[in-house]
C-alpha positions as CSV (number, residue, x, y, z in Angstrom):
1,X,4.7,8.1,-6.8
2,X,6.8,4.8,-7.0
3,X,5.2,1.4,-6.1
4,X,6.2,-2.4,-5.5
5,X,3.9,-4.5,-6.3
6,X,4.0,-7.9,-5.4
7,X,1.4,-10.5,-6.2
8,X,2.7,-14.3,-5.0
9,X,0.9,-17.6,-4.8
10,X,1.4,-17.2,-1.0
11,X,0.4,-14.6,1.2
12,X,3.3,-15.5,3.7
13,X,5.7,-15.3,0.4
14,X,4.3,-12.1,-0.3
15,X,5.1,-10.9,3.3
16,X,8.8,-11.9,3.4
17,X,9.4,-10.5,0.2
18,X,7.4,-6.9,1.4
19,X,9.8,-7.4,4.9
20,X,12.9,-7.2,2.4
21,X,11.7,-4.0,0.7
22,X,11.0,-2.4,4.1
23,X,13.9,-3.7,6.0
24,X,16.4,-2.0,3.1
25,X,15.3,1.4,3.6
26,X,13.7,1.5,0.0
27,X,10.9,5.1,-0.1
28,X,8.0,3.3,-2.6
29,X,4.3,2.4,-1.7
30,X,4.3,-1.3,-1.4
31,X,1.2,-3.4,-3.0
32,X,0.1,-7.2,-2.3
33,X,-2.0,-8.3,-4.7
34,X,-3.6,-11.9,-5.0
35,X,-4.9,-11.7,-8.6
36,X,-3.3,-10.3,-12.2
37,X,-6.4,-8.4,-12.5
38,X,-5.7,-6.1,-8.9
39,X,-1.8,-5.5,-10.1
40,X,-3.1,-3.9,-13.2
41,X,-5.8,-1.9,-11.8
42,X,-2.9,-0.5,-9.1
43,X,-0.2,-0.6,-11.4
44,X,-2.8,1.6,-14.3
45,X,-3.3,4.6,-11.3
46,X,0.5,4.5,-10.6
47,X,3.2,6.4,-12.1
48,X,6.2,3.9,-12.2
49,X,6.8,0.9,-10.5
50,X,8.0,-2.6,-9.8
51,X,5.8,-6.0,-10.1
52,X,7.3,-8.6,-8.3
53,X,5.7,-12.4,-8.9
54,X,5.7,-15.6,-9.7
55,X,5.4,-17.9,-12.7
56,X,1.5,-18.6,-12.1
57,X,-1.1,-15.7,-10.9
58,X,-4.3,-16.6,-10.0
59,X,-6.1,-15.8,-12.7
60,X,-3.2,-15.3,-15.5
61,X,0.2,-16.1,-16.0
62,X,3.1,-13.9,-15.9
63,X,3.9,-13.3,-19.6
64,X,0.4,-12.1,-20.0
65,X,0.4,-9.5,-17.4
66,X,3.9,-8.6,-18.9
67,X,2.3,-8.0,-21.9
68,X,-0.3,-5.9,-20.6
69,X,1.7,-3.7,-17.9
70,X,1.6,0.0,-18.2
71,X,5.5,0.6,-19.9
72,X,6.3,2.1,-16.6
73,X,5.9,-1.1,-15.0
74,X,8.9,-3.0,-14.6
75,X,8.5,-6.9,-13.6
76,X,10.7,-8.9,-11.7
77,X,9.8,-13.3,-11.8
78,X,10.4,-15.0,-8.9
79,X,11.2,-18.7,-10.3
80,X,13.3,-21.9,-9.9
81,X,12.9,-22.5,-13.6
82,X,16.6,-21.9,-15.4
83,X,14.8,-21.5,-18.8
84,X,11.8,-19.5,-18.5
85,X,11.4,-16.8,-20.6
86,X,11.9,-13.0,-20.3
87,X,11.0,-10.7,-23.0
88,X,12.1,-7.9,-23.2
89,X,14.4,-5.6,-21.4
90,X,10.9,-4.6,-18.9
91,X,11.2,-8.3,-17.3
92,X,13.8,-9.7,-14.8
93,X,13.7,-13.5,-13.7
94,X,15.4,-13.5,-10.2
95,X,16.5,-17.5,-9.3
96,X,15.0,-19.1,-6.0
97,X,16.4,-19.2,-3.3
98,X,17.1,-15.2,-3.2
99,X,19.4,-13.4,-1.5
100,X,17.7,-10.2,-0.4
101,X,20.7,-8.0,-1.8
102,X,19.8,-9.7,-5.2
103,X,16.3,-8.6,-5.3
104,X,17.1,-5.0,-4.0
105,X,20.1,-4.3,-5.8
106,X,17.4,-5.3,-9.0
107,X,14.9,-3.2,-8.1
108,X,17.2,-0.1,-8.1
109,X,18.6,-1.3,-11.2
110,X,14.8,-1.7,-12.9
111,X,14.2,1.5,-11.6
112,X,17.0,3.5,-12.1
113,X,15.9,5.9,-14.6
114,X,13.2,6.8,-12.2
115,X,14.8,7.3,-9.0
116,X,18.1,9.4,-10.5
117,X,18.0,12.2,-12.9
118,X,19.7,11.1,-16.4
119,X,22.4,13.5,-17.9
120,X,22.5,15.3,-21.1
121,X,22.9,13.5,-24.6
122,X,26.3,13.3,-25.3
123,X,27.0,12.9,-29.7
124,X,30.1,11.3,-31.3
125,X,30.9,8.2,-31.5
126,X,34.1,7.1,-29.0
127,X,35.6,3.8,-29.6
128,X,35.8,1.8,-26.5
129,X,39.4,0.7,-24.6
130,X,40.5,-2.5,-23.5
131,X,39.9,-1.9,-20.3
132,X,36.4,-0.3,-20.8
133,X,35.5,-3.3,-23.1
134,X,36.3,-5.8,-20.4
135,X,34.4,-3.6,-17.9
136,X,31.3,-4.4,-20.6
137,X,32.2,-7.9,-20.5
138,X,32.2,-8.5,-16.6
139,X,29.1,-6.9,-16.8
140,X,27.5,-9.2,-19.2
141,X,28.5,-12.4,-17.3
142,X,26.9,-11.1,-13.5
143,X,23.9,-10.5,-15.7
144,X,24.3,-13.7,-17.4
145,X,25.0,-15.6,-14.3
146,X,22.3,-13.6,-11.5
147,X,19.5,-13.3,-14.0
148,X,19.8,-16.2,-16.2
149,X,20.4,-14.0,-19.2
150,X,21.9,-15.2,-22.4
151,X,25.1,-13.0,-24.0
152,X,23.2,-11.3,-26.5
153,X,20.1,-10.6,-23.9
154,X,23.1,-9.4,-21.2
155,X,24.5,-7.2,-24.0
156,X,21.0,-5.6,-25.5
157,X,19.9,-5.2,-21.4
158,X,23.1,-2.6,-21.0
159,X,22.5,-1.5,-24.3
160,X,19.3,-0.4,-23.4
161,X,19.9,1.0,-20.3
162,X,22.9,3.4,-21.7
163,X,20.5,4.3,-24.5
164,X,17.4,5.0,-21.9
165,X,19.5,7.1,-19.2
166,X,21.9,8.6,-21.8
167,X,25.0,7.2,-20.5
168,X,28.0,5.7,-22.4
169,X,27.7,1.8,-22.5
170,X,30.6,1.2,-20.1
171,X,29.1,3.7,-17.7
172,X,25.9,1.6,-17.5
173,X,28.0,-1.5,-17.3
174,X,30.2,0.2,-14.3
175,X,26.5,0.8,-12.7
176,X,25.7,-2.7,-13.4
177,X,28.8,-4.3,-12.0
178,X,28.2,-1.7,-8.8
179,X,24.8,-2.7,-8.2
180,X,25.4,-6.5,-8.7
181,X,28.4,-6.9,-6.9
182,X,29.2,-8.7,-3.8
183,X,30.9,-6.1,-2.1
């Protein structure tokens, strides 16, 4: 079974962010943790999931607890620092103040391969269109812009998702631009 995890300095943080999660309908077990050390012992008897936190745990920081995640674990930083690292295509930063359609529309997106089937491996190389390489590009910039991404991070991130759910790269960009989009 899925499970959100979320693990903030504030319980009443913590709360809001839980309210969102509910309030959108979304079917996963929802956590709140106080410490590093609880995520991982949920997150380790779990089969996939979302950790949602800050920059500071109590008792580690973020980068750590990235780096010791189960690889089913997904992590999403909740942060109002413009430069803070993400490493790795497993970690999100999500900019304060959040608009809840940003953090659910990144959850799916994080959890994507889990939630919908992938389809079958495709072989052959098809050069890419015009069209489909600006759909690639307007894809790269909301990434750029919602997540604080750079170009090549934007680029490797889509990458990785066609390669992971066995899609062509502008179909994962079209699933990108769909699940970042306004309206």
């Amino acid at each position: 079974m899925g499970s959100i995890i979320v693990s903030l300095p504030r319980a009443t943080d913590s709360e809001k962010i839980t309210s969102i999660i509910r309030n959108a309908g979304m079917s996963f077990e929802l956590c709140i943790c106080e410490t590093g050390s609880e995520v991982l012992r949920i997150a380790n008897d779990r089969d996939f999931g979302v950790v949602i936190c800050s920059k500071h745990l109590r008792d580690m920081g973020y980068y750590e607890l990235a780096g010791i995640l189960p690889p089913c674990f997904k992590m999403i930083v909740l942060t109002k620092d413009m430069s803070l690292e993400t490493g790795g295509d497993a970690m999100v930063k999500l900019l304060l103040p959040l608009k809840p359609r940003d953090l659910i529309n990144t959850i799916d997106m994080l959890l994507y391969e889990y939630i919908r089937r992938p389809r079958k491996k495709k072989t052959g190389y098809v050069r890419r269109n015009e069209e489909e390489n600006k759909i690639v590009d307007e894809a790269k910039h909301l990434l750029m812009e919602r997540n604080g991404m750079s170009e090549p991070e934007a680029f490797r991130y889509i990458q990785k998702n066609s390669m992971d759910y066995s899609r062509k790269l502008v179909e994962s960009a079209q699933m990108i631009l769909t699940l970042l989009s306004d309206g």
